[in-house]
matplotlib code that plots the C-alpha trace (Angstrom):
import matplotlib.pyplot as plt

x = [-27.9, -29.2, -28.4, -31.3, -32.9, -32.0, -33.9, -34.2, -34.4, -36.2, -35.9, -32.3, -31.5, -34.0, -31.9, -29.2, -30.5, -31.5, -28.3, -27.4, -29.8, -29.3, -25.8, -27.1, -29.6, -27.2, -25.0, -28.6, -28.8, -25.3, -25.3, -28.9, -30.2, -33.1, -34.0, -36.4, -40.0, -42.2, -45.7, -48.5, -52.2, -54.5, -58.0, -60.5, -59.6, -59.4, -57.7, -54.8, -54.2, -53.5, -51.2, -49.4, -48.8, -48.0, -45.3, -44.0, -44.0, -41.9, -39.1, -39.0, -38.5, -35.7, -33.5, -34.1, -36.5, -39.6, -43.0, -46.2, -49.3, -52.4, -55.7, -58.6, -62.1, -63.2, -66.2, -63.7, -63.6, -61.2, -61.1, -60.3, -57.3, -55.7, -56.1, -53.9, -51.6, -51.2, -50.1, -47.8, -46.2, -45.5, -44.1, -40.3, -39.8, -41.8, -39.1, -41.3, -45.4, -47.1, -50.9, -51.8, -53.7, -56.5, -58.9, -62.3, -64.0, -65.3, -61.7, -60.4, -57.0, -55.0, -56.0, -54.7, -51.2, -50.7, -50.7, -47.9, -44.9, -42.4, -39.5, -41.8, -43.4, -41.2, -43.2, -43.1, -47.0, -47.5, -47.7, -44.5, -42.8, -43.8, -43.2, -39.4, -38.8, -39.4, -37.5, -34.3, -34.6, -34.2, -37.2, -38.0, -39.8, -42.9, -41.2, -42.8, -41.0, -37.8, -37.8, -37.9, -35.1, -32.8, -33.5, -32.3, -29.5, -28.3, -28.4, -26.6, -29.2, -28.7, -31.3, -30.2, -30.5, -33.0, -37.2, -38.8, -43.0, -45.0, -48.2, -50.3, -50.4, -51.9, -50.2, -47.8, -46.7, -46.9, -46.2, -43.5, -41.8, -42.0, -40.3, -37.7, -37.2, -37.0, -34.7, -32.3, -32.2, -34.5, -37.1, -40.2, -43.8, -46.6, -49.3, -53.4, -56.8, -56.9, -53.6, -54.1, -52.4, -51.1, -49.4, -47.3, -46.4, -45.2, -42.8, -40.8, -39.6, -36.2, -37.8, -41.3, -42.7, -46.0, -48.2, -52.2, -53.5, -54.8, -53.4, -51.7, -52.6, -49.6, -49.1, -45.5, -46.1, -46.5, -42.5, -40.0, -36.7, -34.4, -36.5, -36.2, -39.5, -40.5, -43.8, -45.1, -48.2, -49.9, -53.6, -55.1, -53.6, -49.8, -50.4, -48.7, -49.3, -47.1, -48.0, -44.4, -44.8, -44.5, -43.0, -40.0, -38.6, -38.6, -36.7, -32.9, -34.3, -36.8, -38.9, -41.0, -44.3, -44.4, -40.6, -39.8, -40.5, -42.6, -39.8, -37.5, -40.8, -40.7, -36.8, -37.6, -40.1, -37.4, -34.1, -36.4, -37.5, -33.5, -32.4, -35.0, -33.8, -30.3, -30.5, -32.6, -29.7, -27.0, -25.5, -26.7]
y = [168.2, 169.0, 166.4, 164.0, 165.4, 164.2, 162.1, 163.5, 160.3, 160.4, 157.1, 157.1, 160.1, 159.3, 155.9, 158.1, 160.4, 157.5, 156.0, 158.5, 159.3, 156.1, 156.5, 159.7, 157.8, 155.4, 157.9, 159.9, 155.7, 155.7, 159.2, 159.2, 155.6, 156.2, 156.5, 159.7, 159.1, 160.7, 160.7, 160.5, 161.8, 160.1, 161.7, 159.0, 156.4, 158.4, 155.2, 157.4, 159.0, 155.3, 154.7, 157.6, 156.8, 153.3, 154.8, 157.2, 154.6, 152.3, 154.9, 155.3, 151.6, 151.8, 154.3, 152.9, 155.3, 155.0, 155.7, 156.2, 156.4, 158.4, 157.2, 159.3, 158.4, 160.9, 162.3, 164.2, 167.8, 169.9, 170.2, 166.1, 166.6, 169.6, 166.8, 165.1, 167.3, 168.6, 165.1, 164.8, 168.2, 167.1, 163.7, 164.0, 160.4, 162.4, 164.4, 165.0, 165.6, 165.2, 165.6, 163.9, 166.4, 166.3, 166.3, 166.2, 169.3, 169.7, 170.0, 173.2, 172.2, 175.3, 176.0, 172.3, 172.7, 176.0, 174.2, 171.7, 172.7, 174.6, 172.6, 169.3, 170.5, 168.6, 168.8, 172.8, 173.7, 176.3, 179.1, 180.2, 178.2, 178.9, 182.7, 182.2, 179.8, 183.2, 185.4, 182.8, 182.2, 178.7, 176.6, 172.9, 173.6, 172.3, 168.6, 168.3, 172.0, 171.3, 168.0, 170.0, 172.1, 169.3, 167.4, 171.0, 171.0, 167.1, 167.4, 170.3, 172.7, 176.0, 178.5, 181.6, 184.2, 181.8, 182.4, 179.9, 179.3, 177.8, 176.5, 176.1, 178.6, 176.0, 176.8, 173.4, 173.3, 176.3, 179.3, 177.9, 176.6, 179.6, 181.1, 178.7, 179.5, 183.3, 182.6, 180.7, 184.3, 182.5, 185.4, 183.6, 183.7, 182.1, 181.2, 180.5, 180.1, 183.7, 183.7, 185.1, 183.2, 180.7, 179.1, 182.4, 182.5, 179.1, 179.6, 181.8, 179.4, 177.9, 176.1, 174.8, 173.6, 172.4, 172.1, 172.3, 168.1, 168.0, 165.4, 166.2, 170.0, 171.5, 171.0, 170.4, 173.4, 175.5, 174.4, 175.9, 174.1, 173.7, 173.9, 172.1, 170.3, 169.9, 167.4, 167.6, 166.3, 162.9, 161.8, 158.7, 156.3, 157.8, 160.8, 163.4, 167.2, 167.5, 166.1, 164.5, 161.8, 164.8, 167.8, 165.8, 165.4, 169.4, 169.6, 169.5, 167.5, 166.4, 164.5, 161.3, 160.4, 158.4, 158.3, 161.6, 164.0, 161.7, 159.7, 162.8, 164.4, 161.8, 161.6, 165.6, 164.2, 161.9, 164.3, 167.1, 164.3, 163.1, 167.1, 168.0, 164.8, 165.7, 169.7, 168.0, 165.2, 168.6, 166.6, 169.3]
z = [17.6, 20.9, 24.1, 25.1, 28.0, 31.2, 33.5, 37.1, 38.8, 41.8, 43.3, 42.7, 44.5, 47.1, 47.6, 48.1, 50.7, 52.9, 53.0, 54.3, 57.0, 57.8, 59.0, 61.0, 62.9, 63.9, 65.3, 67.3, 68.6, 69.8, 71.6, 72.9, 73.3, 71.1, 67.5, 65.8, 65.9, 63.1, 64.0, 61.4, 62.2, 59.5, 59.2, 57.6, 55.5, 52.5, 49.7, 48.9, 52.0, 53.6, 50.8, 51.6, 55.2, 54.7, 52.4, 54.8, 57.9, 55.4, 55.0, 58.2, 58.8, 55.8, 57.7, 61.5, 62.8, 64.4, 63.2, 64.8, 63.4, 65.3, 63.3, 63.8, 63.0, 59.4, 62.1, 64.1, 65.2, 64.8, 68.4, 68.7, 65.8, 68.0, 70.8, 69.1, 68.2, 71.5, 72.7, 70.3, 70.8, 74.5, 74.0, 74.4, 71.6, 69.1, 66.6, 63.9, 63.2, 59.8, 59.6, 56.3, 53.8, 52.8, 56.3, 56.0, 55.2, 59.2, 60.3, 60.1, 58.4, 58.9, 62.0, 63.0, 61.2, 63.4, 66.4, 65.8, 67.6, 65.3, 66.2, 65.1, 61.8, 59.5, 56.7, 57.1, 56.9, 60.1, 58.9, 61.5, 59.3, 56.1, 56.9, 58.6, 55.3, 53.3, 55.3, 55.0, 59.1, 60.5, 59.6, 58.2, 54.8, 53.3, 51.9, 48.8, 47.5, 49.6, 47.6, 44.4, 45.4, 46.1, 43.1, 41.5, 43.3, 43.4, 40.1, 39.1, 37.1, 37.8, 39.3, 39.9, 37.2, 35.9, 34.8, 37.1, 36.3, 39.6, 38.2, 41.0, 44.0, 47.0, 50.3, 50.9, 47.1, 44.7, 47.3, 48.9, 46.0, 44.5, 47.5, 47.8, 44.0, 44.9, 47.8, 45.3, 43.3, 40.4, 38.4, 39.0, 38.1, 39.8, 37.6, 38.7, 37.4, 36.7, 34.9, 31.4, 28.4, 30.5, 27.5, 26.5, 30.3, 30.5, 27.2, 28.9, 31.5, 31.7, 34.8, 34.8, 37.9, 37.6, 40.9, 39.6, 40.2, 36.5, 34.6, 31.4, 32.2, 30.7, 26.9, 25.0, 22.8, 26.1, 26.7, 25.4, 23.9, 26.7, 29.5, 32.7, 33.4, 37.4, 37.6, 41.2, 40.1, 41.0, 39.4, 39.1, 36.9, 37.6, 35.5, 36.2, 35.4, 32.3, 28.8, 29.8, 26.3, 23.9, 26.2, 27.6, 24.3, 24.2, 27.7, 28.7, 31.8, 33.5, 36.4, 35.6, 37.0, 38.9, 41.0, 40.0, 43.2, 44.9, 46.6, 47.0, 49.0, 51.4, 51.7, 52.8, 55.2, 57.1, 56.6, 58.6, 61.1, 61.8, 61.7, 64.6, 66.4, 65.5, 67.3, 70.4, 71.0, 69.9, 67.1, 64.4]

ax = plt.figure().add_subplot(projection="3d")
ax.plot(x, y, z, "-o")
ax.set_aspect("equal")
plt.show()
């Protein structure tokens, strides 16, 4: 009889990252006199997007960093968000910049990660970034896919030699986790709206991650027995993209909805933050 599956705990590991980061920012206090600052650029007053920021300034608070939040009106231009970015990129406190997606549909959102500083864009979405990532040269990843790898790796499930399936292709989730899954010598597949027989595609997988924001999208007769199920979905309601009642049954492991990769996301988001603060005060 097969094992019951395992239960990649988010929160828990999460807890254990900030412990210790915690430590590390101590030791940034005691050799520079300051603490990291992650600064947060909120667009509107989108519900969930506040949630989200609130969240991330609380970690920060957990670990003894600094947060500061830069609330924009949801009328701004594009050129007023690159204002603000541009501020940000010169103040010396600031060690990390997240501009909270979604924007409003005026802003030109791409256009406004490309102009955070490299060495600031802890949450990985300049394109710089995203291409160095690829090419396995120094760069902070996108958080919510560098989250996926660690829970991978924290907890001891093998990728390499491995069929990985991306569901979802958007540019801060399903590309670069798919390249992060490439880079970890994994045979993957990234699937889309144009995929055809998505559900044959997904069988394959010995890793699913699945990245499309439609709730109980993937069905537990697309999974095959064994497979190691990766939820990085979120809908309303704390649904997640996974049929996860009747497909986790079929996995050797897998992440719950909610406090799977949520909380490992943001513990990606502060680890970047105290690693740029770490090579500007030469403790990396």
């Amino acid at each position: 009889m097969r094992e019951p599956p395992v239960l990649l705990d988010g929160r828990l590991l999460a807890k254990e990252i900030e412990a210790d980061l915690t430590r590390r920012v101590a030791r940034i206090l005691e050799k520079t006199g300051g603490v990291p600052t992650l600064a947060t650029i909120l667009v509107g007053e989108d519900p969930a997007s506040v949630t989200y920021v609130r969240m991330k300034g609380n970690a920060c608070a957990r670990i003894g960093m600094d947060s500061r939040k830069v609330i924009l009106p949801g009328t701004s231009t594009t050129e007023d968000v690159l204002s603000a970015i541009d501020e940000l990129n010169r103040a010396s406190d600031v060690c990390g910049i997240l501009l909270q997606h979604p924007v409003p549909p005026q802003v030109d959102e791409q256009r406004c990660f490309n102009a955070i500083a490299r060495d600031k864009d802890v949450d990985g979405v300049n394109v710089e970034s995203f291409g160095a990532m690829t090419m396995k040269l120094p760069a902070f990843g996108s958080a919510t896919p560098m989250g996926i790898m660690e829970i991978l790796a924290r907890f001891d499930i093998p990728v390499a030699g491995r069929e990985a399936v991306v569901i979802g292709r958007s540019p801060i989730l399903g590309k670069p986790v798919a390249m992060l899954l490439l880079n970890a010598d994994a045979t993957v597949t990234i699937c889309h709206s144009r995929t055809r027989d998505l559900p044959e595609v997904v069988q394959r997988a010995d890793i699913v991650v699945a990245a499309v924001g439609r709730p109980l999208f993937v069905q537990a007769d697309w999974i095959k027995e064994g497979a190691v199920l990766i939820d990085a979905g979120y809908n309303a309601g704390n649904i997640g993209d996974i049929d996860l009642v009747n497909a986790a049954p079929r996995s050797s492991a897998y992440t719950p909805v909610p406090g799977g990769v949520g909380p490992v996301t943001i513990s990606m988001l502060m680890k970047q933050t105290v690693l740029s603060a770490e090579r500007r005060a030469g403790l990396d």
